[in-house]
C-alpha positions in Angstrom: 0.5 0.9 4.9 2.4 2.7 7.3 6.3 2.8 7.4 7.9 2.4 10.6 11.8 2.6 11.4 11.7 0.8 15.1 13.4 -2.5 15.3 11.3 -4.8 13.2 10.0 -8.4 13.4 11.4 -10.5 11.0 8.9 -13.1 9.6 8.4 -16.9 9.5 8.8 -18.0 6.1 5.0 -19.7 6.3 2.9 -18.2 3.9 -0.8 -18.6 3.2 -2.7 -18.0 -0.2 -5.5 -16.1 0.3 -8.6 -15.3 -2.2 -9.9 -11.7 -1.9 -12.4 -10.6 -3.4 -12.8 -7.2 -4.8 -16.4 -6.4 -6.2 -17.3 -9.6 -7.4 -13.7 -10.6 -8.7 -10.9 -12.6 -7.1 -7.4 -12.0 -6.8 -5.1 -14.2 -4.8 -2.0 -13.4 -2.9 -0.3 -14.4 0.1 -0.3 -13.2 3.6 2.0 -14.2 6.5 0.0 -16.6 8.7 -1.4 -14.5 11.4 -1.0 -17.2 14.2 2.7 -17.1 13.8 2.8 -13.2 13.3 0.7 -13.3 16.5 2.8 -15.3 18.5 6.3 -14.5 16.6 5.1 -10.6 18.0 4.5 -11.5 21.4 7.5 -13.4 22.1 9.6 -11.2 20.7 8.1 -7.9 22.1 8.7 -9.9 25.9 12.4 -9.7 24.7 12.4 -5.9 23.2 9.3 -3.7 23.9 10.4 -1.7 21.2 9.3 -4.0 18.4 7.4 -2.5 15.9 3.8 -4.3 15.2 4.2 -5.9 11.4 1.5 -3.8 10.0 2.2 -4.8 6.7 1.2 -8.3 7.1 -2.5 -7.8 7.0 -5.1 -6.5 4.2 -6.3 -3.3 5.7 -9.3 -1.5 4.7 -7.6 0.9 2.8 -5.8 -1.2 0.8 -8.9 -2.8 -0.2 -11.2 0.1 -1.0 -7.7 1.5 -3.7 -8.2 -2.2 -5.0 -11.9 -1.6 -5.9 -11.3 1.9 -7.0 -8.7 0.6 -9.8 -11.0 -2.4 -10.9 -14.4 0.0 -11.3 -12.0 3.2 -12.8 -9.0 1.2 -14.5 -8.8 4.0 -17.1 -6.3 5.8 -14.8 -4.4 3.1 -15.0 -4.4 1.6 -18.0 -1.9 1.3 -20.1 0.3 3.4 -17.6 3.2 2.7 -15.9 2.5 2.4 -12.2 4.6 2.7 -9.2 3.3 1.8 -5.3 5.1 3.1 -2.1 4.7 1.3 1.2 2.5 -1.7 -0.2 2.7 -4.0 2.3 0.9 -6.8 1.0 0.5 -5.5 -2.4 -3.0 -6.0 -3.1 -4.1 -2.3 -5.1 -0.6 -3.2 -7.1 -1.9 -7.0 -8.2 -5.2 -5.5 -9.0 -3.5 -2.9 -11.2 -1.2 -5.4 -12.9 -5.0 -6.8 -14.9 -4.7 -3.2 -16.7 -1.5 -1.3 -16.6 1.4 -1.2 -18.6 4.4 -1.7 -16.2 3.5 -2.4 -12.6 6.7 -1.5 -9.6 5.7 -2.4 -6.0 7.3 -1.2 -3.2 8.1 -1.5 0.7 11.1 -1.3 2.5 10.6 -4.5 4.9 12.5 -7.7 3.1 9.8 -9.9 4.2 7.2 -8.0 2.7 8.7 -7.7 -0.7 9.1 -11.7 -0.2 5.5 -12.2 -0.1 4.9 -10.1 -3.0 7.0 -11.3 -5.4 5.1 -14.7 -4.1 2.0 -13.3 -5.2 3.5 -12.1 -8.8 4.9 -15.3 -9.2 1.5 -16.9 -8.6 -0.9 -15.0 -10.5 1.6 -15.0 -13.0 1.8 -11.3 -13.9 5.0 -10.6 -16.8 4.5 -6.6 -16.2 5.1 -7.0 -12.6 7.8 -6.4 -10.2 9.1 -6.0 -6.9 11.7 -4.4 -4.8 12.9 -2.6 -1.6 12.2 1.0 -1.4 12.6 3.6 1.5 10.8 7.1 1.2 13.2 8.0 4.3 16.0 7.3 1.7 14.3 7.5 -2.2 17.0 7.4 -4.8 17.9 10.4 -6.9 16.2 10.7 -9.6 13.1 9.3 -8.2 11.8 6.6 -10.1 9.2 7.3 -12.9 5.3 6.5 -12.9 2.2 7.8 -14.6 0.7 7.0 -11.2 1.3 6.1 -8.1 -0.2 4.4 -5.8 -0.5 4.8 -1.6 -2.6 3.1 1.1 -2.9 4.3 4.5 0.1 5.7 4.9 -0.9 9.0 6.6 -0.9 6.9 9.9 2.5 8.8 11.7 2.4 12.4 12.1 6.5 11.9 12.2 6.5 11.0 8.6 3.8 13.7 7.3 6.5 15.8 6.2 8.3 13.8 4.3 5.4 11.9 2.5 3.9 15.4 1.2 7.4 16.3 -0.2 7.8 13.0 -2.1 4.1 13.1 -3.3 4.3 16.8 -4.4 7.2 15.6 -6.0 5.8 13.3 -8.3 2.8 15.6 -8.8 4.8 18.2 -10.0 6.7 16.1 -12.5 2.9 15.2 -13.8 2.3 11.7 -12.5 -1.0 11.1 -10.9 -1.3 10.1 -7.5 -4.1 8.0 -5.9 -4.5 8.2 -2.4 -6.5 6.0 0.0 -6.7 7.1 3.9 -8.9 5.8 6.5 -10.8 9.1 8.0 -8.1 10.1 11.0 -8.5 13.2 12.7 -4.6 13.1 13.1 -4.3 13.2 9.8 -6.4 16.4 8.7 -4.0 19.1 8.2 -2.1 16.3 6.0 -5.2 16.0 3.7 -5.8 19.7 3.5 -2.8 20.2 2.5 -3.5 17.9 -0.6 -6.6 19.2 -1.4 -5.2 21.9 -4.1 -4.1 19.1 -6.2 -7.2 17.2 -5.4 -9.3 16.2 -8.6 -11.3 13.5 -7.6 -12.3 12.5 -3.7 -14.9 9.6 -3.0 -15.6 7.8 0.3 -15.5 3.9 0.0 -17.1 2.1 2.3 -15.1 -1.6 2.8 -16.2 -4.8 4.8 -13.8 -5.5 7.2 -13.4 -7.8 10.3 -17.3 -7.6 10.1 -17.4 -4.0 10.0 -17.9 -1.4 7.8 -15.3 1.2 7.7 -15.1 4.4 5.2 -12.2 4.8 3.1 -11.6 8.6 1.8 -9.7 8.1 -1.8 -8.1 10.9 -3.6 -7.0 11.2 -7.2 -4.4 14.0 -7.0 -3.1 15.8 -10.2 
């Protein structure tokens, strides 16, 4: 879920539980409803062009395909305490709650952390929690995980740099990070860059808005 630090659009308050279905288990969460992000967007982009799209109120592909990569391998998460950066929705995080210890997710849009904690409170997960978190502006010392988690965030070049500093971070203080990306030329050099701490790369293919799009995920070590 990429990060983006143009003026942003600030939500309606409706909220719409959806079922998702990952494999052939359900989780439920909410999502903003997308008729009032559509039309909330366009009115306010006739006022500012320079309002960012709210990327983080939808379910993308990626998102998914981490979802279904925890529920068919939870033995890198279970048990573990588990940390996810730029969640938007929160949907790998909810999945991971089923299994892991301890469960942080992140984003740094208010609205978004709002319809997590939403979704926490609804599936009713005690080893869950949510907050506001910035990688332009993590906190020192960086907060602890066995793993951590990040979806499609590889989507600005701008932020390339500081993404692979705060995820060889956390590799070099021994947490594992899992990594989904949807296949983006721009983002090559960013991926080989990775690959030394590479363990584990599969390609997931994911149903989405009646297409089937590839998901590259990487378990990094």
């Amino acid at each position: 879920m990429p990060q983006w630090h143009k003026k942003t659009l600030c939500m309606s308050k409706k909220l719409l539980l959806e079922q998702i279905f990952i494999g052939t288990k359900p989780i439920e969460l909410y999502i903003p409803n997308p008729i009032d992000i559509k039309n909330q967007y366009q009115k306010q982009i006739s006022i500012d062009p320079e309002t960012a799209f709210p990327y983080w109120s939808q379910i993308w592909p990626a998102a998914k395909a981490m979802a279904q990569f925890i529920q068919e391998q939870p033995s890198y998460i279970e048990n573990k305490t588990v940390l996810e950066l730029a969640a938007g929705l929160g949907l790998p995080s909810l999945v991971a709650a089923r299994v892991a210890k301890v469960v942080y997710c992140t984003d740094y849009l208010p609205d978004a952390v709002v319809a997590i904690k939403k979704s926490i409170l609804h599936n009713q997960f005690t080893n869950m929690s949510c907050g506001l978190l910035d990688w332009n502006n993590m906190p020192e010392p960086f907060p602890q995980a066995d793993v951590v988690l990040m979806s499609d965030i590889n989507y600005n070049p701008s932020d390339f740099e500081t993404i692979y500093s705060i995820l060889t971070y956390f590799l070099k203080q021994g947490s594992t990070v899992i990594l989904s990306t949807p296949q983006r030329l721009l983002a090559k050099p960013f991926i080989e860059q990775l690959m030394p701490w590479c363990r584990l790369k599969e390609e997931i293919e994911v149903n989405h808005l009646a297409a089937v799009v590839p998901i590259s995920l990487m378990v990094l070590r």
